[in-house]
Backbone as a printed PyTorch tensor [residue, N CA C, xyz], in Angstrom:
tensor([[[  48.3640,  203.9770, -308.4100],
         [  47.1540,  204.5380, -308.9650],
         [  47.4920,  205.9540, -309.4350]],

        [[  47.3830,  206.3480, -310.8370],
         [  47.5430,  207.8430, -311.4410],
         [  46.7170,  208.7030, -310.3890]],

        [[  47.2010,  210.1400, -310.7990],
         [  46.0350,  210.8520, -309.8800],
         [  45.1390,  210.9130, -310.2820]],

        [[  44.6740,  211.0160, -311.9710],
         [  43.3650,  211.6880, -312.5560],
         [  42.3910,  210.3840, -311.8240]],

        [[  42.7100,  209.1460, -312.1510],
         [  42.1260,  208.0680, -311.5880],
         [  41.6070,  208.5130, -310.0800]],

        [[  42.6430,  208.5470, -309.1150],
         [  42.2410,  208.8730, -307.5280],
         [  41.3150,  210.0260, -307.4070]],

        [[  41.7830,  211.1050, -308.4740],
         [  40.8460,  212.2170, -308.6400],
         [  39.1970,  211.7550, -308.8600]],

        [[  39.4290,  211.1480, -309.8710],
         [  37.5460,  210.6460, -310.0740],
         [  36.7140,  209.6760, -308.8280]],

        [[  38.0920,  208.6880, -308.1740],
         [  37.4700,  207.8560, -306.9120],
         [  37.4320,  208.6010, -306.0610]],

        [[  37.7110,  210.1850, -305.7710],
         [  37.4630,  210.5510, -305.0050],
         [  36.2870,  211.8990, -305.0740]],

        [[  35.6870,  212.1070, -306.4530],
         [  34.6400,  212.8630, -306.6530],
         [  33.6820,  211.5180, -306.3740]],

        [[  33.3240,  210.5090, -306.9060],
         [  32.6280,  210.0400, -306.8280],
         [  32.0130,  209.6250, -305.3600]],

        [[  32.9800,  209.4920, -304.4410],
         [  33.1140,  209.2790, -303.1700],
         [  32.6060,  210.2970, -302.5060]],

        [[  32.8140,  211.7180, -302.9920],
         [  32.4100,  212.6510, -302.5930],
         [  30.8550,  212.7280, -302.5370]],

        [[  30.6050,  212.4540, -303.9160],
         [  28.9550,  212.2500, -304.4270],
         [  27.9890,  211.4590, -304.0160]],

        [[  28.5110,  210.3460, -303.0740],
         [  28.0360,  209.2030, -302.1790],
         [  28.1580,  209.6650, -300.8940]],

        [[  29.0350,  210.4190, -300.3160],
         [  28.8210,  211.2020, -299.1550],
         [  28.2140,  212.5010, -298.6390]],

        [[  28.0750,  212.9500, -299.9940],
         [  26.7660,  213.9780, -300.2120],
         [  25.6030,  214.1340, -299.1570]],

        [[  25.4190,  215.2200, -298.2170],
         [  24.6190,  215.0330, -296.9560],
         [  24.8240,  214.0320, -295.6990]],

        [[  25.5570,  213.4040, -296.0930],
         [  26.1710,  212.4890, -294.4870],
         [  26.9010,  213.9840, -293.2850]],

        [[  26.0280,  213.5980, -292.0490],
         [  26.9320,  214.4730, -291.1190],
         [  28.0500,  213.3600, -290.4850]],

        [[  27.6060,  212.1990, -290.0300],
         [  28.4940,  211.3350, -289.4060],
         [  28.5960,  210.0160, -289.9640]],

        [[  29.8260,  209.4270, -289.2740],
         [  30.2950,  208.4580, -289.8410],
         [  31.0050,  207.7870, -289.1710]],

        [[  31.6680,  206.2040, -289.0810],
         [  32.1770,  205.3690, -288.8020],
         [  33.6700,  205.1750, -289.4510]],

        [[  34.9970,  204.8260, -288.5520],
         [  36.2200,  204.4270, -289.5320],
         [  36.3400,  202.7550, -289.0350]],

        [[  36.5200,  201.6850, -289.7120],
         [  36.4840,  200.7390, -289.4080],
         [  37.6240,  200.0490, -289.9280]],

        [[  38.5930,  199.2330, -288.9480],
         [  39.7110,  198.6230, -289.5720],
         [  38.6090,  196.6020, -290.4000]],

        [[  39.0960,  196.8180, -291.5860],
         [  38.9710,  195.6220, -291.9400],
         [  39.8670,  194.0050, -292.4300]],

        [[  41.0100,  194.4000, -291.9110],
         [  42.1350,  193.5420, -292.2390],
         [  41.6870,  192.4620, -291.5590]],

        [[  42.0680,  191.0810, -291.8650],
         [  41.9800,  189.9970, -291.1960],
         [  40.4750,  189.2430, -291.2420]],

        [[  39.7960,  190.4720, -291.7520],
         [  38.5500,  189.5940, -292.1910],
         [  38.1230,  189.1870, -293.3770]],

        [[  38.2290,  187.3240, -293.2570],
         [  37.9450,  186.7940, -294.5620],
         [  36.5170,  187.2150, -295.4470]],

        [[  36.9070,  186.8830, -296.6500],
         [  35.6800,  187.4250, -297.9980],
         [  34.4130,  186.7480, -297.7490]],

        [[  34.3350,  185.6670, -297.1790],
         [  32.7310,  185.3920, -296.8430],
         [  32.0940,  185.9480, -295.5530]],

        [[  33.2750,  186.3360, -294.7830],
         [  32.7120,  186.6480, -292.8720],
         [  32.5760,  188.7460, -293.9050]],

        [[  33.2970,  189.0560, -294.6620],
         [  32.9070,  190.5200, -294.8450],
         [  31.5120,  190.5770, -295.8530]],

        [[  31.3560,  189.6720, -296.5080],
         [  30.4140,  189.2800, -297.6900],
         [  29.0290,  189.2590, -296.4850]],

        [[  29.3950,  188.6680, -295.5450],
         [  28.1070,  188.9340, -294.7260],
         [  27.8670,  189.5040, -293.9540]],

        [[  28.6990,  190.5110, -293.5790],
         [  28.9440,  191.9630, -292.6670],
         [  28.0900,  192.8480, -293.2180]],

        [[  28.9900,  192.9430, -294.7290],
         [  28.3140,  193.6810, -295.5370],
         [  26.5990,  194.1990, -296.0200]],

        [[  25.8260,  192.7470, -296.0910],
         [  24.6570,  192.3360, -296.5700],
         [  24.0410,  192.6820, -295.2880]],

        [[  24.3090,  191.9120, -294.2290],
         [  23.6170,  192.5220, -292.3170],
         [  24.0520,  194.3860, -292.4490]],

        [[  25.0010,  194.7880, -293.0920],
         [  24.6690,  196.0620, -292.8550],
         [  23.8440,  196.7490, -293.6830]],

        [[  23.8840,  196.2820, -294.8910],
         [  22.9740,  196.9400, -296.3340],
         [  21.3200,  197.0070, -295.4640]],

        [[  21.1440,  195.5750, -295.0250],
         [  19.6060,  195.7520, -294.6170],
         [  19.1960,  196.5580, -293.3780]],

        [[  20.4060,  196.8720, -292.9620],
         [  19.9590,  198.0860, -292.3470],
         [  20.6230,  199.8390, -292.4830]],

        [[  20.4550,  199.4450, -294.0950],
         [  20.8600,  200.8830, -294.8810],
         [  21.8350,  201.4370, -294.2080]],

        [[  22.9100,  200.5830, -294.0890],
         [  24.3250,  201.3600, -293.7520],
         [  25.3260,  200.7830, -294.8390]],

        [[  25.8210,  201.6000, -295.3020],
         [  26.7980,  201.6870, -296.2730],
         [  28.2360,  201.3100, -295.8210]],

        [[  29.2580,  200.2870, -296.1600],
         [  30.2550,  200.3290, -296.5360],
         [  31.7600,  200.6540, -297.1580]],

        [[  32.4680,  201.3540, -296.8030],
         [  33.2000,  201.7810, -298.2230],
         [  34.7850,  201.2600, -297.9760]],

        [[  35.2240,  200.5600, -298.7820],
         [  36.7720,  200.6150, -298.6280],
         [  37.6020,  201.3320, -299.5340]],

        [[  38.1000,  201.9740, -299.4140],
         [  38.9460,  203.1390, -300.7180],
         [  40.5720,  203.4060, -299.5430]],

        [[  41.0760,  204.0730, -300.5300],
         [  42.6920,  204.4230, -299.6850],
         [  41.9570,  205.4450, -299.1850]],

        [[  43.0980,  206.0320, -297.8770],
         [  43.0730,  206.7590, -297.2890],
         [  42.7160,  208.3990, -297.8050]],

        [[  44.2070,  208.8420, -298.9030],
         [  44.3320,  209.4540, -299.5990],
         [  42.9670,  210.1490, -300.5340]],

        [[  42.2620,  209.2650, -301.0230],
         [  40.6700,  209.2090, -301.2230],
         [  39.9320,  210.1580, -300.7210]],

        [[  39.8960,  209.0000, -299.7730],
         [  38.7090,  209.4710, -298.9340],
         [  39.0680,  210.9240, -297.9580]],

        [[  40.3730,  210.8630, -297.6940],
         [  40.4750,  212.3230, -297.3340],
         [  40.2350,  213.5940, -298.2630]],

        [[  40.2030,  212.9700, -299.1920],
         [  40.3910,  214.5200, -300.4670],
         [  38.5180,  214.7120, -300.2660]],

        [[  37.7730,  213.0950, -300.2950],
         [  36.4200,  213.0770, -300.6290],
         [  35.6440,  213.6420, -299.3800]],

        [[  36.1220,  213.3010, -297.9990],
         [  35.6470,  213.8090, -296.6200],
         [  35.4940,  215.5750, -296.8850]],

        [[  36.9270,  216.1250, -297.1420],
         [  37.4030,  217.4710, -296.9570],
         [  36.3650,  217.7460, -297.9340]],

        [[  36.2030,  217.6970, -299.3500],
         [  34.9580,  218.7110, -300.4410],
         [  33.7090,  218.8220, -300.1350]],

        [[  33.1100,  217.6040, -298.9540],
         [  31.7380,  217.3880, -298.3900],
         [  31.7360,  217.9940, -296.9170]],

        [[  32.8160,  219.2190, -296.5610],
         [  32.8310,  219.2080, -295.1410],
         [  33.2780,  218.7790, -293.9540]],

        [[  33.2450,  217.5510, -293.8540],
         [  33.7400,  216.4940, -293.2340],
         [  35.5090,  216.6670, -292.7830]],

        [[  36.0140,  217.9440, -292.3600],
         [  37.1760,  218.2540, -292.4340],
         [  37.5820,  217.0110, -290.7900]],

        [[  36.5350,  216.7820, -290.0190],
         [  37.0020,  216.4660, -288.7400],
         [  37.1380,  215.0950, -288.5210]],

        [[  36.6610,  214.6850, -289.7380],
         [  36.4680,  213.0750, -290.0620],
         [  37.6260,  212.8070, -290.8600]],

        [[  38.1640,  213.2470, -291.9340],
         [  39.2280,  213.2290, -292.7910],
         [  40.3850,  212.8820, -291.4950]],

        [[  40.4330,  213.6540, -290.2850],
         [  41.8050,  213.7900, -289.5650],
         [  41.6120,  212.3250, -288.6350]],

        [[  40.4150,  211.6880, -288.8430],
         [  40.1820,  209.8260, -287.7360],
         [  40.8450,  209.4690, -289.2850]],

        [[  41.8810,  209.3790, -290.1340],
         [  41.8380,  208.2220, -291.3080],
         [  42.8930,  207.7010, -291.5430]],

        [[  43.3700,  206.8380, -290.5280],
         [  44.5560,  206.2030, -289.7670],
         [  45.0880,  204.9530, -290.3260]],

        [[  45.6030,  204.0020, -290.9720],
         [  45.7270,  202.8930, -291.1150],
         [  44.9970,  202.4060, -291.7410]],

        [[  44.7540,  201.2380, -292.2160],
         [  43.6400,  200.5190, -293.1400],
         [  42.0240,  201.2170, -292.9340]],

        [[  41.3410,  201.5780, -293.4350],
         [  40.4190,  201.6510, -292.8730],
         [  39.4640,  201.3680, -294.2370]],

        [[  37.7830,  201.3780, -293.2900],
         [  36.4930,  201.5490, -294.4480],
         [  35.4580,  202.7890, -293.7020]],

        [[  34.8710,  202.9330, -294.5870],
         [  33.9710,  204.4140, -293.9580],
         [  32.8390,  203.4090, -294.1050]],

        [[  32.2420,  203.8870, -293.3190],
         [  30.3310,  202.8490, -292.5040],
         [  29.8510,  204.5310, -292.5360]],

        [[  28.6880,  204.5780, -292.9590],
         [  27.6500,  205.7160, -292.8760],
         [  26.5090,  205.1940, -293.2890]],

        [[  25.3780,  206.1350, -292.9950],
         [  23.3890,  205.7010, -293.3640],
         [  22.9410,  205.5470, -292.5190]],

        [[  21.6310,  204.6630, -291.9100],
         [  20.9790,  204.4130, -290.9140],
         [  20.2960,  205.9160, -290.6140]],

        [[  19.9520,  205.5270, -289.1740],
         [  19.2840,  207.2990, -288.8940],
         [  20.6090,  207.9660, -288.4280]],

        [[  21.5890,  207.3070, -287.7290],
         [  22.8130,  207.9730, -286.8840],
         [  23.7750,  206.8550, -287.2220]],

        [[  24.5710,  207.9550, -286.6420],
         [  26.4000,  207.1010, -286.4630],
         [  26.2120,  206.1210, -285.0360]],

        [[  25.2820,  206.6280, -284.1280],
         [  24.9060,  205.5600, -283.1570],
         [  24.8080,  204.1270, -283.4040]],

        [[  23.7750,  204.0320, -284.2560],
         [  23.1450,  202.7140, -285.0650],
         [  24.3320,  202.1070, -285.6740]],

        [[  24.7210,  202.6530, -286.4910],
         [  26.3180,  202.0960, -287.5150],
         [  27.4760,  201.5230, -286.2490]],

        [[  27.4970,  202.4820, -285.2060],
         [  28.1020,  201.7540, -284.4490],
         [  27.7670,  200.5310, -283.6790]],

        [[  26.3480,  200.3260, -283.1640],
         [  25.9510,  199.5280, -283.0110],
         [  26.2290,  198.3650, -283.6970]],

        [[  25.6630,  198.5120, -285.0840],
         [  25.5580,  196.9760, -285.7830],
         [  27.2230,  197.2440, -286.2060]],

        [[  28.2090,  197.3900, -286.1490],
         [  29.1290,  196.9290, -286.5120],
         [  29.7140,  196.4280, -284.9640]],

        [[  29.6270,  196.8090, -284.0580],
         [  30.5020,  196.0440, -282.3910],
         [  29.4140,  195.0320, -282.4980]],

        [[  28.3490,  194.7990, -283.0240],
         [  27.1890,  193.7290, -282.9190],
         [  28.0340,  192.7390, -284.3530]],

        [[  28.7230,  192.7570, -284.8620],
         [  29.2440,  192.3300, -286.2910],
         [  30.4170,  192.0460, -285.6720]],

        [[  31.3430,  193.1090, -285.1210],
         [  32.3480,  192.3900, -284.6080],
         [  32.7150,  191.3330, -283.2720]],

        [[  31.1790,  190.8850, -282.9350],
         [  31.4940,  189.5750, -282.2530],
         [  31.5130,  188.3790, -282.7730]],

        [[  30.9660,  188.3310, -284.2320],
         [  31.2270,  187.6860, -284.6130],
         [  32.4370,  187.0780, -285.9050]],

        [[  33.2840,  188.4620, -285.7670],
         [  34.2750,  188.3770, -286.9120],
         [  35.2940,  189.9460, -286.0950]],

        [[  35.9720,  189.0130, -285.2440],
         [  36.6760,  189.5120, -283.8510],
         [  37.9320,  190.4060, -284.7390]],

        [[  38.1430,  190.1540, -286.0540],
         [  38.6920,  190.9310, -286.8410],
         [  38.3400,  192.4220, -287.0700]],

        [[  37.1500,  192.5800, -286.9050],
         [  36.3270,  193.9790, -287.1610],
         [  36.3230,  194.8880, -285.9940]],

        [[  37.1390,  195.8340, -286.3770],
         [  37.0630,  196.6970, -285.4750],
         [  36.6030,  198.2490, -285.5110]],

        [[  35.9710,  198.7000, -284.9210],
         [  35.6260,  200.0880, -284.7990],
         [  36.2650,  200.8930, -284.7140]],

        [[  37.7100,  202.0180, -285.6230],
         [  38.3510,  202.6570, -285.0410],
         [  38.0670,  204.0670, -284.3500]],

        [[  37.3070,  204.4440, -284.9560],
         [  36.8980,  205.5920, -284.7690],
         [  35.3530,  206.2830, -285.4130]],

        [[  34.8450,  207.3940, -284.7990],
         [  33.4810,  207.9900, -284.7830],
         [  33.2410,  209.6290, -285.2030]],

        [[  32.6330,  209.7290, -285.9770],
         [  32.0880,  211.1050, -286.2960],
         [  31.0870,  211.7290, -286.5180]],

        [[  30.3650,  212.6370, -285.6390],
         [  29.3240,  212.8220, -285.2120],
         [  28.9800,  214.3420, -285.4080]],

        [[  28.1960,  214.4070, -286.0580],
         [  28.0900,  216.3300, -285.8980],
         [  28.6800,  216.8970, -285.5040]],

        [[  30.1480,  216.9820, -286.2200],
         [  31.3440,  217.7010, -285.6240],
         [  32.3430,  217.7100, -284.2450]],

        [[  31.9240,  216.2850, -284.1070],
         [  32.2310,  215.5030, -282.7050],
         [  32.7590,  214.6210, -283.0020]],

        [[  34.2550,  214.2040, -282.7530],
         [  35.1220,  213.0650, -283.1510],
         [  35.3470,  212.0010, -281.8740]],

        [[  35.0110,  210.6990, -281.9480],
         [  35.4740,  209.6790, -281.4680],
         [  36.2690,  208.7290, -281.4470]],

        [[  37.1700,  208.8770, -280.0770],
         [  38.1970,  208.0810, -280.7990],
         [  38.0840,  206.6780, -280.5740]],

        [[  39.1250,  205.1550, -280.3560],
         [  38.9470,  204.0920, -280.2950],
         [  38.2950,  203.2530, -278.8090]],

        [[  39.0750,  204.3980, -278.0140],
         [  38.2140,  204.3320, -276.8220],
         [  36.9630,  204.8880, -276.2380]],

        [[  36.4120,  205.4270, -277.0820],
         [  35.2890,  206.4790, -276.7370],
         [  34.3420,  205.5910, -277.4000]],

        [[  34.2880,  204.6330, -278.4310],
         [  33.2930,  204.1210, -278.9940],
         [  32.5260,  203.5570, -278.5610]],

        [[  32.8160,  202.6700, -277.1210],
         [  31.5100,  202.2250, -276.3800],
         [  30.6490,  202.8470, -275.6300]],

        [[  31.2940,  204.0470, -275.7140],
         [  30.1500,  204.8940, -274.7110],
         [  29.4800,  205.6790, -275.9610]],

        [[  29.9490,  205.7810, -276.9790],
         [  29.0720,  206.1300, -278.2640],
         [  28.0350,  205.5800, -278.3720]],

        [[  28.0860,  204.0320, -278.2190],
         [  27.1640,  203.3420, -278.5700],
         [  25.9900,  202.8380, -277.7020]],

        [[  26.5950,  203.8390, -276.6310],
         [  25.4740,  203.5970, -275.6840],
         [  24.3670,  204.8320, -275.7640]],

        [[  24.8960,  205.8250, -276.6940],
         [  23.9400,  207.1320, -276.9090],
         [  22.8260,  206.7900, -276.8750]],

        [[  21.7680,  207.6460, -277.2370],
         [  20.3710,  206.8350, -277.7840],
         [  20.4570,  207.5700, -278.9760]],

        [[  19.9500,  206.7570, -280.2790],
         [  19.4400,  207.0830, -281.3750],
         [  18.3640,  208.3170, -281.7080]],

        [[  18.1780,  208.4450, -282.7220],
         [  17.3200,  209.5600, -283.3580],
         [  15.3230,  209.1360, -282.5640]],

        [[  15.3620,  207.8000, -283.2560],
         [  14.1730,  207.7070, -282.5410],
         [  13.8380,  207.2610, -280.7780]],

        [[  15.0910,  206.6530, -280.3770],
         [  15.0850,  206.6620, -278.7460],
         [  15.0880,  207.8700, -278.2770]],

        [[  15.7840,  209.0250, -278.6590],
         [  16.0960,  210.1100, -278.3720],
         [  14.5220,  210.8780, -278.5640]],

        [[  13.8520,  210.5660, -279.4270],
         [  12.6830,  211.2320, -279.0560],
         [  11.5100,  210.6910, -278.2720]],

        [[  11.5610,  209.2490, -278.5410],
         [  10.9580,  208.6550, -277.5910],
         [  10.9380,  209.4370, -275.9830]],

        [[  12.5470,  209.9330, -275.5870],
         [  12.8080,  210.1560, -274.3950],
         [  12.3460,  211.7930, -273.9280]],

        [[  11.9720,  212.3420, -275.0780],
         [  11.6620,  213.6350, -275.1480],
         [  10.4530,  213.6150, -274.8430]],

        [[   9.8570,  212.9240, -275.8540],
         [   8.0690,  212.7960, -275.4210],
         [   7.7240,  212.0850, -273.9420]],

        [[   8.1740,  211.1610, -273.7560],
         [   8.0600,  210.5940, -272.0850],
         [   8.5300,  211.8870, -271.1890]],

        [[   9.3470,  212.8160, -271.4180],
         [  10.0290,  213.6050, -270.4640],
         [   8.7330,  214.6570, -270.2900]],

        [[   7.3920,  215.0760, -272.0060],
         [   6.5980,  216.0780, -271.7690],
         [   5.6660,  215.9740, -270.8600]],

        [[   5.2890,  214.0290, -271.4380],
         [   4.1400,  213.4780, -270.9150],
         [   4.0710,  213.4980, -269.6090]],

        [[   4.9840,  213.5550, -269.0660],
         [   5.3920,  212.9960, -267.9170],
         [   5.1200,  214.2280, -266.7900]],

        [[   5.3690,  215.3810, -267.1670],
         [   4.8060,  216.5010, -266.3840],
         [   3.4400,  216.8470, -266.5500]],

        [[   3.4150,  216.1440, -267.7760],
         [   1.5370,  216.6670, -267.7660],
         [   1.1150,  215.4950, -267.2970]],

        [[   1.0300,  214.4680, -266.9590],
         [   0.8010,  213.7040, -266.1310],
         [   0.4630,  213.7310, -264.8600]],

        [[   1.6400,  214.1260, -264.3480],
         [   1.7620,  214.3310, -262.9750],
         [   1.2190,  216.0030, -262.8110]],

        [[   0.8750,  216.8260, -263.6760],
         [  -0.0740,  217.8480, -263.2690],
         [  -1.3900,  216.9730, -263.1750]],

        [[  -1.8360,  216.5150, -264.3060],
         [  -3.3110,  215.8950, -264.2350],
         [  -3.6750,  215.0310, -262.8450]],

        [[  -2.6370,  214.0710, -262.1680],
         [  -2.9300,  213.8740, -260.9190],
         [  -2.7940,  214.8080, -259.9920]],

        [[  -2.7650,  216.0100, -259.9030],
         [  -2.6260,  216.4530, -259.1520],
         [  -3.7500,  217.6580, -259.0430]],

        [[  -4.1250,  218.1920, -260.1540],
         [  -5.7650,  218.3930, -260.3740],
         [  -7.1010,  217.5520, -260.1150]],

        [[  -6.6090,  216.2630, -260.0910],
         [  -7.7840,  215.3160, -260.1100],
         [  -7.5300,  214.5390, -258.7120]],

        [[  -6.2150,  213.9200, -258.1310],
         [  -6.1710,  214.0290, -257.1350],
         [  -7.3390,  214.3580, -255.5020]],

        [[  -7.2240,  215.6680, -255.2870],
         [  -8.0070,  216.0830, -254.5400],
         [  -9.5430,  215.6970, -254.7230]],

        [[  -9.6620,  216.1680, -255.9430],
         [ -11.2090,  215.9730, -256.6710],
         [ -11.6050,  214.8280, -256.2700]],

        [[ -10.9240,  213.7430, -256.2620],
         [ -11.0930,  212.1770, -256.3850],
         [ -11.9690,  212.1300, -254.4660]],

        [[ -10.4960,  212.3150, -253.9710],
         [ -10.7340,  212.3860, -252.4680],
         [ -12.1860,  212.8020, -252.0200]],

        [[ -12.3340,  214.2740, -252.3480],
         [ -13.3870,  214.7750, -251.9870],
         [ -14.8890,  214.2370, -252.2960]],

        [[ -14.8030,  213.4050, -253.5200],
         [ -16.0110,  212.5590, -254.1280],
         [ -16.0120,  211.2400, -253.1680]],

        [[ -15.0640,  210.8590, -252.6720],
         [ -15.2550,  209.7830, -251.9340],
         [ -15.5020,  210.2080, -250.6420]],

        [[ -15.1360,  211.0410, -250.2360],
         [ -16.0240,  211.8230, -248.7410],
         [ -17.1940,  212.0820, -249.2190]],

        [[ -17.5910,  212.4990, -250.3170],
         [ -19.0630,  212.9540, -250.1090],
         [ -19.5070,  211.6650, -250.3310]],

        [[ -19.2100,  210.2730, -251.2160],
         [ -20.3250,  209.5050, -251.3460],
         [ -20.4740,  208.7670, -250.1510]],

        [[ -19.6560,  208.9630, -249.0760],
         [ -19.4290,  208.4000, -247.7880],
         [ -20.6330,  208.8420, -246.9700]],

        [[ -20.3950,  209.5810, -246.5230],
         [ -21.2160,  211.1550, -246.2480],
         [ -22.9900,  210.3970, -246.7170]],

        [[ -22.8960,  210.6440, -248.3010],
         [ -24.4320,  210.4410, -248.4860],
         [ -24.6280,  208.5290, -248.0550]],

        [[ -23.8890,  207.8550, -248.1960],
         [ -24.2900,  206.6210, -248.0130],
         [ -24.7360,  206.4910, -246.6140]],

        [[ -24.1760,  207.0650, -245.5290],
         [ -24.1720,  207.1950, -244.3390],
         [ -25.6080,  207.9600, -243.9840]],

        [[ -25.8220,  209.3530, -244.5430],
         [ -27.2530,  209.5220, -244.8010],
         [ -28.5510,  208.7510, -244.8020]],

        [[ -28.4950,  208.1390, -246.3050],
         [ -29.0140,  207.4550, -246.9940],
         [ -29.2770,  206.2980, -246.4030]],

        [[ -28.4490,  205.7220, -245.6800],
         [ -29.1400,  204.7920, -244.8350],
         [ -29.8780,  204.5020, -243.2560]],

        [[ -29.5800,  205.4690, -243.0660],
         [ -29.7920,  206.4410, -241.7920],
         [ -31.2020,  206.3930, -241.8650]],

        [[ -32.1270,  206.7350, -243.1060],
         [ -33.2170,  206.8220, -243.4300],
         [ -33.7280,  205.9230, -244.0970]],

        [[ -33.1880,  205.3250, -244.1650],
         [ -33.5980,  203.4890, -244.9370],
         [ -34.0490,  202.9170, -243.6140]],

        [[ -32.9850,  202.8420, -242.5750],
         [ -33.2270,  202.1820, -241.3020],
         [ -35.0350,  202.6540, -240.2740]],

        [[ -34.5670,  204.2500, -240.8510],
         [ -35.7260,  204.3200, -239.9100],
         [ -37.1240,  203.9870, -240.4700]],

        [[ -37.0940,  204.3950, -241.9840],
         [ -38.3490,  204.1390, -242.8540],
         [ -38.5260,  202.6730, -242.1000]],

        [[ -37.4740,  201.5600, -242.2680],
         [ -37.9460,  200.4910, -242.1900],
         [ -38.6060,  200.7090, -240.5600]],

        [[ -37.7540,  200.8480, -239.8640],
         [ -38.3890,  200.4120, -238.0650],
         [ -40.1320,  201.5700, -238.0320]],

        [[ -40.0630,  202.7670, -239.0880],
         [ -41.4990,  202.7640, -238.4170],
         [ -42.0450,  202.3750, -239.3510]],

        [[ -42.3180,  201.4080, -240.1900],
         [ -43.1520,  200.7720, -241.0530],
         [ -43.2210,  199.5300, -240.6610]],

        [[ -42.4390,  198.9630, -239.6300],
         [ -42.7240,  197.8440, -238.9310],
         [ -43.5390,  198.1910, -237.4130]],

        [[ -43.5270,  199.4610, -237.1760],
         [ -44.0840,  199.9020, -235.7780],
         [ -45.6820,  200.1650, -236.1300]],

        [[ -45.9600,  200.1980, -237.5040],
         [ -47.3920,  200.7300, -237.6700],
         [ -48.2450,  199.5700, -238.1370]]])
């Protein structure tokens, strides 16, 4: 491949990676054109992108977008996976992809300036996502104001049930007697 050529596959590459913080390196050798044909399509619908280009490429295209820490995971065959909300997710559906096309492998992870390597990827993927991650934030607020609100209301509760105790105990106290002297007269 000339350079001016690699030069343009790798602006363009650049221009498609435009705002990505993280990303996926994925070996794809060994996987046949219909098992990647449908890797591919299961990943599109969940707006994760694909890319196979040389190395050479994509390092020139990583390095102009930033990506200096991702350029240095670009080892052997690889494809770049990015989109979704996170590199979490991408990792996900691709170890969810590679059970079924045992060819696909995850080599490596890049994360807001946080590199993963081949062994680190399952505990990547056990992160929580953008929206689990807030999910876990809001349960963490609720959760003290919660347990303040029982604990304001709490007592309150108690004390209403002593008093309606209290008046029932009253209250019938004088039921009883109304009745016995209205039967005495």
């Amino acid at each position: 491949m000339s350079k001016p050529v690699k030069e343009l596959l790798a602006k363009e590459l650049a221009k498609r990676l435009e705002g990505v913080t993280s990303l996926a390196m994925v070996n794809f050798m060994g996987v046949d054109a219909v098992s990647a044909n449908g890797i591919r399509s299961r990943l599109m619908k969940k707006n994760i992108r694909l890319r196979v280009v040389k190395n050479s490429v994509a390092r020139t295209a990583l390095r102009s977008v930033g990506l200096e820490g991702a350029a240095d995971l670009l080892e052997g065959p690889c494809a770049i996976a990015y989109g979704a909300d996170s590199v979490v997710t991408v990792v996900r559906e691709l170890l969810d992809a590679g059970k079924d096309s045992p060819n696909l492998i995850v080599k490596a992870a890049y994360m807001e300036g946080e590199a993963f390597g081949a062994d680190e990827i399952q505990r990547l993927s056990k992160f929580p996502n953008r929206d689990e991650a807030i999910a876990q934030v809001v349960t963490a607020v609720l959760s003290s104001g919660r347990n303040l609100a029982a604990c304001l209301v709490g007592p309150g509760a108690k004390l209403a049930s002593i008093l309606k105790t209290i008046e029932e105990k009253q209250g019938g106290d004088s039921k009883e007697g109304g009745a016995s002297q209205g039967a005495a007269a």
